[in-house]
N, C-alpha and C positions, 0 to 999 in steps of 0.2 A: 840848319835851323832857320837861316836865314827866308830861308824859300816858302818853309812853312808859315811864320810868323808872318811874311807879306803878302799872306791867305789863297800862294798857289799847293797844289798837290807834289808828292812826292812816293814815286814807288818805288821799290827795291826792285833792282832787276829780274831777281828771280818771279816775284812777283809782276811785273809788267811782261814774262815771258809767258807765263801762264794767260796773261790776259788774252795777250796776240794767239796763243795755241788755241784758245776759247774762239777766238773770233775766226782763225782758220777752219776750222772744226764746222763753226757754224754757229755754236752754242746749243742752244734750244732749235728741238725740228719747228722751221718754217715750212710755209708756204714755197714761196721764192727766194733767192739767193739774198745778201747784205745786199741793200742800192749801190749802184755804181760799181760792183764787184765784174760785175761782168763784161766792164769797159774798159778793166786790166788785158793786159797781153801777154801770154804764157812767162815772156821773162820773167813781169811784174810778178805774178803770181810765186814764182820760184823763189824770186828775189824775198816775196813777203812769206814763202814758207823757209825758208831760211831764218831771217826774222823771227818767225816762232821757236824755231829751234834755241835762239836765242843767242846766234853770232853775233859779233860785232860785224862791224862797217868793210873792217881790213879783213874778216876773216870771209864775208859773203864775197866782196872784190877777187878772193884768193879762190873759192869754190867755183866760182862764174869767170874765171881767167878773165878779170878786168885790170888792165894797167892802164897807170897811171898815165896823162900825155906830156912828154917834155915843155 
């Protein structure tokens, strides 16, 4: 409540995973790609279509065999 009354936004994650699918997707056919999209590098892109799918943090880390550094 807090978040919203100090007139920032609040999505449900289900909902901000549908956003992310929307914007992987492309949403509406353009022209050309989102800006800057094509300045990603294959991880990035992986990484962010994960993201869409709508893992967590530890669970894309655990998909992409990233560990932790002591």
């Amino acid at each position: 409540m807090r978040v919203v009354a100090s007139g920032n936004a609040l999505l449900s994650p289900a909902i901000t995973r549908q956003v992310i699918e929307e914007f992987v997707r492309g949403g509406a056919p353009r022209a050309r790609p989102a800006p800057g999209l094509e300045l990603l590098t294959a991880r990035e892109l992986e990484v962010l279509r994960h993201m869409a799918k709508g893992l967590s943090n530890a669970e894309i880390a655990a998909e992409l065999v990233v560990r932790r550094r002591p």
